[in-house]
N, C-alpha and C positions, 0 to 999 in steps of 0.2 A: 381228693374228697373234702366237701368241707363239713366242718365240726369246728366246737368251740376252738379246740387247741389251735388248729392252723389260723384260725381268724384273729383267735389275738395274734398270734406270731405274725399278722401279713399288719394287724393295725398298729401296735407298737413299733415297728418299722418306720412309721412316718408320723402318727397323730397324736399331737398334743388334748387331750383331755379339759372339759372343762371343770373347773371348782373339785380341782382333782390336786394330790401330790402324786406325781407317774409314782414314784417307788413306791407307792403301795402297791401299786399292780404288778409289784413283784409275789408278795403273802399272800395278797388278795385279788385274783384275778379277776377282771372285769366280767361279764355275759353278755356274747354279742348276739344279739339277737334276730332271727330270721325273719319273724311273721308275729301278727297280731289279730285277735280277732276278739270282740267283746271285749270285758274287761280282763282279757288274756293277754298275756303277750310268751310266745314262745322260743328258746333259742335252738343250736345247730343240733343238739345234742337229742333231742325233743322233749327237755322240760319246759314247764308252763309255771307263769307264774303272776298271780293275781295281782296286777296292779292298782295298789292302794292309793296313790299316790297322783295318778292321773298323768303320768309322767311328766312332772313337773309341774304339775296342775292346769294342763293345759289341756289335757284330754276328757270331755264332757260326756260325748254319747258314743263312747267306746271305738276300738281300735280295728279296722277298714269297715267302719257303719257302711250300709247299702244305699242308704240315701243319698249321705255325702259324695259316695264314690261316685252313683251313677249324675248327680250336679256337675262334678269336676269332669268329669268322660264327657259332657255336654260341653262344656264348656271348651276345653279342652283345643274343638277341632272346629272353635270358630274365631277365636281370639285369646294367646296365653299372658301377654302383656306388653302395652304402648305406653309410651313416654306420656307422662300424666303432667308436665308442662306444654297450654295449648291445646289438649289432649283429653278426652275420657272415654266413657265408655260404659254402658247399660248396667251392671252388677254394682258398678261402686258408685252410679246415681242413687239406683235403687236400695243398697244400703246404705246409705245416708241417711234418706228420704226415712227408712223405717228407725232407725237412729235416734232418732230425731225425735217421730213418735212414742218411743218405747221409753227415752229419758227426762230426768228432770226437767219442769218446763222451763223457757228461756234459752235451753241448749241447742240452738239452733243452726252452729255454722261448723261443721269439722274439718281437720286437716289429717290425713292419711298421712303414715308414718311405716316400717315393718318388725318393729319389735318394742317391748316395755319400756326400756331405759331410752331410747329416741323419743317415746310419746312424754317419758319427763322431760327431757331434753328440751323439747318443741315447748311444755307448757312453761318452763320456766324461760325459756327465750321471749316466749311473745308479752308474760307477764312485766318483765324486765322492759321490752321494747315500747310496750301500751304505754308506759310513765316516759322513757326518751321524746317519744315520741310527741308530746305533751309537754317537753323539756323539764323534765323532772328525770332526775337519775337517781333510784333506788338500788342500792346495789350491795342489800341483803337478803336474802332468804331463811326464813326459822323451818322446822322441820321440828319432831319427837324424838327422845333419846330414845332408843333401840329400835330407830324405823330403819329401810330397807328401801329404796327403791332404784335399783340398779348397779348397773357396773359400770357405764358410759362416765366421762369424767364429773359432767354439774349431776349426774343423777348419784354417782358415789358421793359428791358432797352435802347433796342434805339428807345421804343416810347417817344410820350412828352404828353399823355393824362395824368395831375394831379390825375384824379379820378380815374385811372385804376392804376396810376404809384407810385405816392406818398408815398404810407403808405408804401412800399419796399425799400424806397431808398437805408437805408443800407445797405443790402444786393445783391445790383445788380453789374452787375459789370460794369468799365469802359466805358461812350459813351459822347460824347459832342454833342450839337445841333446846325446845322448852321441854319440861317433865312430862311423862307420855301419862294420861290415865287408865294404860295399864298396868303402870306399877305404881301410882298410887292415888289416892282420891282425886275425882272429878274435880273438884274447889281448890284442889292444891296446885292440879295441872293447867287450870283458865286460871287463876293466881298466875302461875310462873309463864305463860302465852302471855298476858296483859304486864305482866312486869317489862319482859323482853319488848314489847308495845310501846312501851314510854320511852326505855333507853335508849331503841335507837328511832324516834319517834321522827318518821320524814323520809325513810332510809331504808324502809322491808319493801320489796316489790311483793312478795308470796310466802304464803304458809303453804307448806304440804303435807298430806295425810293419809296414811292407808285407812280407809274409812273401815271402824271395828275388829280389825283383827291386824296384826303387824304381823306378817307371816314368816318370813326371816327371821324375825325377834324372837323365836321361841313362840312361835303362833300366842303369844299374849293379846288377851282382847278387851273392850272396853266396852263402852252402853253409848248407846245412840244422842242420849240426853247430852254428850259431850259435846258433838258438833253440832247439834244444836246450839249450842251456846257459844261457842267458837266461831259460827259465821255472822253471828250477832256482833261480837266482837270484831271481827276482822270488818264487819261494813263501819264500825263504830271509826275504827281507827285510818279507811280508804288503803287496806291493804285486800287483795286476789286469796281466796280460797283454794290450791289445788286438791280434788281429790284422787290420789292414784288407787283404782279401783282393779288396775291390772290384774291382780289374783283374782280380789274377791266378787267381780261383778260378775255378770250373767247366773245368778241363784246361786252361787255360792253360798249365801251368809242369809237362804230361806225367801229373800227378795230380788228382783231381779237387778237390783243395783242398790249397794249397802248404805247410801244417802239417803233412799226413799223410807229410810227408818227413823232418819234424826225429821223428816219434815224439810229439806234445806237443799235448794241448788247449788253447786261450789261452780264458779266464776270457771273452773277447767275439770273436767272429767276425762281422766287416760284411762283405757282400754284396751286390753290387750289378752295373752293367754288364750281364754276359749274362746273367745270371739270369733274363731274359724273351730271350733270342735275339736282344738288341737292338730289341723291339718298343716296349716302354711303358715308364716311368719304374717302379721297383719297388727298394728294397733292404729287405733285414732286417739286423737285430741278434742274434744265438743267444748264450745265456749259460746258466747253469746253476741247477737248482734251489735250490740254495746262495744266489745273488746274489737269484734269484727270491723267494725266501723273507722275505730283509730290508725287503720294501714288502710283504708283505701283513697285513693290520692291518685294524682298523675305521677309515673313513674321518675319525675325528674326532680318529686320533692321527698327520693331518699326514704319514706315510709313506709315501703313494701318489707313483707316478712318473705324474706329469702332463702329460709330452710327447704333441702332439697335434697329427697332421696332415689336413689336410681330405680327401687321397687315399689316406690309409692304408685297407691292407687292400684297393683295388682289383680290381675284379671281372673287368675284361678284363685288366688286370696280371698276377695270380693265374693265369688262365688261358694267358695265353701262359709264364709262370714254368713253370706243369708242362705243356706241351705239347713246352715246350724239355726238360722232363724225359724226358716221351717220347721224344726221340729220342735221349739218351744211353741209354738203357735198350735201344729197340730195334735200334739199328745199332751197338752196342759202338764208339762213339762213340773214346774212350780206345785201344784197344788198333788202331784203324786209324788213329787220329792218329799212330801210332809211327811208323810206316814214312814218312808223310808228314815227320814232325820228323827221323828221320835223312834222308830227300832234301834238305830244307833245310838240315841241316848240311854236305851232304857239295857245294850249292852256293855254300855261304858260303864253302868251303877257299879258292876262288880271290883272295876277296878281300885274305885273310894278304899276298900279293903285290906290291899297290900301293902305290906308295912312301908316298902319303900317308895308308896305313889305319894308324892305333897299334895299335888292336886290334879284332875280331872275338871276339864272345859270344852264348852261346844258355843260354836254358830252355826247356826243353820247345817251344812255340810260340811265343815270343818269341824274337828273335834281332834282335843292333846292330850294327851296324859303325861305328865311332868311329875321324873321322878326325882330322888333326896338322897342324899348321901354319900353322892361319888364326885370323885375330882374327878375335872375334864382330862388328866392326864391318862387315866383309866379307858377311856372312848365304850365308854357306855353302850352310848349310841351305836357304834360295830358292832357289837358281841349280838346285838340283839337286829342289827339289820342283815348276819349274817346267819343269826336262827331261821329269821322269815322264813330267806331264799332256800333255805335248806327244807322248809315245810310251804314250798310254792307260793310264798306272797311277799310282794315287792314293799319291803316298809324302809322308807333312808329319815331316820329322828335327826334332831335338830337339837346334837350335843346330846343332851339329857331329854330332852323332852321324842317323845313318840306324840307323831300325829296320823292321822287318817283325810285324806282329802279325797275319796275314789269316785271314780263313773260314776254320771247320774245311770246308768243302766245296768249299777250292780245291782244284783237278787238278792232277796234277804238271806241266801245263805251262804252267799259269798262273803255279806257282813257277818254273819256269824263267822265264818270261817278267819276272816281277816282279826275278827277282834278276839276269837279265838286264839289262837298264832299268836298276836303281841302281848296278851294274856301270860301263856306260857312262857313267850322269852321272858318278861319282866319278872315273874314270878323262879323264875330258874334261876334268875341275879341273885336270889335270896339261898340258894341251895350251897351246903358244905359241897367243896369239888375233891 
């Protein structure tokens, strides 16, 4: 029979976990789960439970949408994936092609990758190579102190997460960190980017940024007025803009891509997350003719960019990428998330309230509640991601901080319900036991 119990019993058996310590799943038994549907996701047992979170923030218009499925079953039983050196194929033209349209102007040339920390990987490779190439060796990169963008070895090094980043140090290569303006003033943070400018002035190949929201970081977020003013700076000085938009593009942060708020192209835009609606592994890299140009050559003079994944270019990938395009296209996807993003603002007021909230923040579909008072040795964050699941909604906080990132096809009273629930946990932190 199966049921939870035998499935953990048959998956600790062999599988390694990720951003996991297995011995918790000794106190704290994982939930495997069977089925999903909407912003549901069910396990063996048959509880449900509200996915707040997007599983991982990669699930956009809920869990086996009918659109996507019946695209992928299309797709499916005519081509599932060709060797994309040499090689293409109709889905991942034609999402290019729409790519292209929908992005910053200028972003004109992509390169297909299958997950987030590859699509840094790739931006900070070609940024690096565009100056070899040109015989200039830049062989730093700056980044924000408490940014995130990956696990991959160059994407762990121009994050500033201790707990992902630390135990590698020596081994990584070259990045400095300028002050993020999300932890403090705009003019201190282009201050400490323009100092870093000088020092090693000849020497940065790329800045990279999670544009408005550092989501790792304790979802800390900043004003658009920053990168604006950052890629001013970064043309002032002939250093590459990256923007890793992985989390927050596709309407996350109320636009359909969080740069189109500062006004400002960045030199590399990654992509990844929803970009398939949460179905398949998929990111891209979008950079400009400009950068595009500096590799094309006769192959004998050495200037070709030879990154090379065995999934790129994916066929079912491809396909769920624009089917999820379809549905921002036919259901004005964007402009009915509005009203949902002001309900969820106007149920986060309450939480201002609690003695132990510091503070309450939103973008667009992201929104945190960051609370005060506990050491990280306490795990906060537990107590209250194991209330959720006990009242059917999936919340995993980030240390202290609770956030909410769910389906753009939750109902308003699934939001109530969810911000009901983290309500309750937080405010139960306050109760004599």
């Amino acid at each position: 029979m199966l049921n939870n119990a035998t499935m953990r019993e048959r998956d600790l058996a062999h599988i390694w976990h990720p951003c996991s310590q297995m011995k918790d799943y000794e106190t704290l038994p994982f939930i495997p789960i069977k089925s999903g549907k909407g912003a549901y996701l069910y396990d063996f047992d048959g509880n449900r439970y509200l996915d707040a979170i997007s599983s991982w923030w990669v699930n956009l218009f809920g869990h086996a949408n009918p659109y996507i499925n019946e695209k992928l079953k299309e797709q499916v039983d005519t081509l599932e994936h060709v060797i994309f050196a040499g090689f293409s194929h109709e889905p991942a033209i034609r999402l290019a092609e729409r790519l292209v349209a929908l992005t910053p102007e200028k972003l004109t040339r992509l390169f297909f990758a299958d997950n987030g920390s590859s699509a840094i990987e790739i931006a900070l490779k070609m940024s690096f190579q565009y100056y070899k190439n040109r015989g200039i060796v830049k062989d730093i990169f700056i980044s924000l102190e408490n940014s995130y963008h990956g696990e991959t070895m160059g994407a762990l090094a121009v994050g500033d997460v201790a707990l992902y980043k630390e135990i590698y140090n020596e081994i990584l290569i070259k990045t400095v960190q300028a002050k993020s303006p999300a932890l403090v003033s705009e003019a201190e943070a282009l201050a400490s980017m323009e100092s870093l400018f000088k020092k090693y002035v000849g020497r940065v190949s790329a800045v990279v940024i999670e544009p408005l929201v550092q989501c790792a970081g304790s979802m800390a977020m900043y004003d658009a007025s920053y990168i604006h003013e950052l890629k001013k700076l970064c043309e002032r000085y002939d250093i590459f803009l990256i923007a890793d938009e992985i989390a927050v593009g596709f309407g996350r942060t109320g636009t359909m891509f969080a740069c189109e708020q500062a006004n400002v192209t960045p030199d590399f835009l990654c992509l990844s997350k929803g970009i398939t609606g949460g179905y398949l592994p998929l990111s891209v890299v979008m950079t400009s003719d400009e950068v595009y140009s500096a590799f094309y050559c006769d192959y004998s003079e050495g200037k070709s960019f030879l990154d090379s994944h065995s999934y790129t270019g994916n066929a079912l990938a491809c396909m769920a990428a624009n089917a999820t395009l379809d549905i921002f296209e036919q259901e004005d996807v964007l402009e009915r998330n509005r009203v949902k993003i002001d309900l969820l603002a106007a149920l986060l007021k309450r939480f201002e309230d609690l003695p132990n909230v510091k503070e309450v923040r939103q973008r667009g579909f992201i929104a945190a509640v960051e609370l005060e008072g506990y050491d990280p040795a306490e795990r906060i964050g537990l107590r209250i991601y194991k209330y959720a699941l006990s009242h059917e909604v999936l919340l995993r906080p980030l240390g202290n901080v609770v956030y909410f990132m769910p389906p753009y096809i939750v109902t308003e009273s699934e939001l109530e319900k969810m911000t009901d629930v983290a309500y309750n946990a937080i405010r139960s932190l306050t109760q004599v036991v």
